[in-house]
N, C-alpha and C positions, 0 to 999 in steps of 0.2 A: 220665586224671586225674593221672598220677605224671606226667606232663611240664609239666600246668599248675603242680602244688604243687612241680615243681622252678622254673619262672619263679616263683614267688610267693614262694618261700625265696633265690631268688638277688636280688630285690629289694630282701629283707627286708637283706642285709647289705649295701647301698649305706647313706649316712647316713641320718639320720629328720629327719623337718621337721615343722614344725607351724605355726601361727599363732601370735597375738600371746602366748598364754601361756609362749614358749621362753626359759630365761633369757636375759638381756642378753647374758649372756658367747656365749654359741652364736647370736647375732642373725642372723648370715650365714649364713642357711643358701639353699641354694641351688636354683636352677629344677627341676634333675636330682631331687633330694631330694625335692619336692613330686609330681615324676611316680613316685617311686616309688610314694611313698604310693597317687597315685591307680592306679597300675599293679598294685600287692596288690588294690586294692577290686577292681576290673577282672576280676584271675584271679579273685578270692575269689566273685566275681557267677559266672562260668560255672561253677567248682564247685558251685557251688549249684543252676546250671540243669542241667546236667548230673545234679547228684542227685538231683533231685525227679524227674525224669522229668513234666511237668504238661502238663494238658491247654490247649487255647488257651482256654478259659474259664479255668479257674486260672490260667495264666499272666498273663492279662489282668487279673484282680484281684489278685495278691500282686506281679509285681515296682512296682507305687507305693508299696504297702505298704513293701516291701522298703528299697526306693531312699530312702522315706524315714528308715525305722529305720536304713538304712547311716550317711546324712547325721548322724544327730544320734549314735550309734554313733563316727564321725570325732571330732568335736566333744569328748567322753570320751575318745578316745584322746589326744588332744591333753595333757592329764593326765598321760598316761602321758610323754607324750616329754619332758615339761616334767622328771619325774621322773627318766627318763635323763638327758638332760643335765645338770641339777641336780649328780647325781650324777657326770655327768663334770667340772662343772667344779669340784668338790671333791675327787676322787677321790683328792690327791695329801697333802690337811690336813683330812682328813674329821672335824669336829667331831662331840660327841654332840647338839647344839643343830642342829646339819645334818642329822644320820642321825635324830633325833626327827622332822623334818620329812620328810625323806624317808620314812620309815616310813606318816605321818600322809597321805601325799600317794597314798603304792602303794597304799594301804587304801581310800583315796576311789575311787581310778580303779576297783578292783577293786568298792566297792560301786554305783559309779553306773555303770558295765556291767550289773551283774546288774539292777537295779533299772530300769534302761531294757529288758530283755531280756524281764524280768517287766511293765513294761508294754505289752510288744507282744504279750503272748503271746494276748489276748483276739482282739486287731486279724487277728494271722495265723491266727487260730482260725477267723474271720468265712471267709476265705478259700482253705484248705487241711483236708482231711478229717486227722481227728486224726494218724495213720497218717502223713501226709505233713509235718504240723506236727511230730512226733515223728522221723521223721526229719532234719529242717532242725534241729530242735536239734540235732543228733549231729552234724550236717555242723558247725555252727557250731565247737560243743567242738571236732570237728576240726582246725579253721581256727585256733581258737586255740590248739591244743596246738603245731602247726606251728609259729605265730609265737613264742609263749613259749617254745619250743625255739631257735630261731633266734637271738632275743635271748636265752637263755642261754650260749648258746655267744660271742656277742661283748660280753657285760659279764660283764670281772672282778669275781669274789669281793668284798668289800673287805676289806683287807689286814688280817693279824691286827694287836691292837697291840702295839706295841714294848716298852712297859713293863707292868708286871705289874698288875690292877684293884685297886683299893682292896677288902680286905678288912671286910665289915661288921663293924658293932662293939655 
């Protein structure tokens, strides 16, 4: 498992790509980019098979399951890159009217993750003994703790500001 989750974090710091939600200014993004993406799902899928350990009856009912919560899972990440970017390409004149939106945008992707998570959680319930559903969550957190680490480490901070804030009055 530590050789896949090292391919899945050396992935992760290649660029990100998305669909049509990526700002204008990052449009170019590239073929490579897109296989990363699907390159993380890829590992992210065999960590998963690998942790469950399932029988070919389980397996048979949860990876469609899966595959399809992946797919719309993508689709919400896309959010998220729109967010990076965004934020890259302001990084340098970071308005409060920019960073309000940015804010507003990190909070969406973060509540429509969860809110897609919580409706599958019935779905993978149909197909996986609680035990095993209970563990796929943990895999997931995992997966994510990885990635949100990975993207911590390559987006800067944003920069303190230069002049002192308006004091309330």
């Amino acid at each position: 498992m530590n050789k896949t989750a090292a391919l899945m974090l050396s992935a992760l710091l290649l660029p990100l790509g998305a669909g049509a939600q990526v700002n204008p200014a990052f449009a170019e993004l590239t073929e490579a980019t897109e296989q990363a993406r699907t390159l993380v799902q890829t590992e992210r899928k065999l960590i998963i098979g690998q942790g469950l350990a399932l029988t070919a009856d389980e397996s048979n009912a949860f990876w469609p399951v899966y595959d399809e919560y992946a797919a719309k899972m993508k689709v919400v990440g896309d959010l998220r890159v729109k967010v990076i970017t965004d934020y890259a390409a302001n990084y340098d004149n970071l308005t409060d009217e920019t960073a309000k939106h940015l804010i507003a945008d990190g909070l969406k992707f973060q509540e429509q993750a969860l809110k897609l998570r919580k409706s599958y959680i019935g779905r993978f319930r149909k197909v996986l003994p609680e035990v095993k559903l209970a563990r796929f969550l943990q895999l997931e957190n995992k997966l994510d703790a990885i990635t949100n680490f990975a993207l911590a480490r390559r987006i800067p901070l944003i920069p303190q500001t230069r002049q002192p804030l308006p004091q309330p009055q």
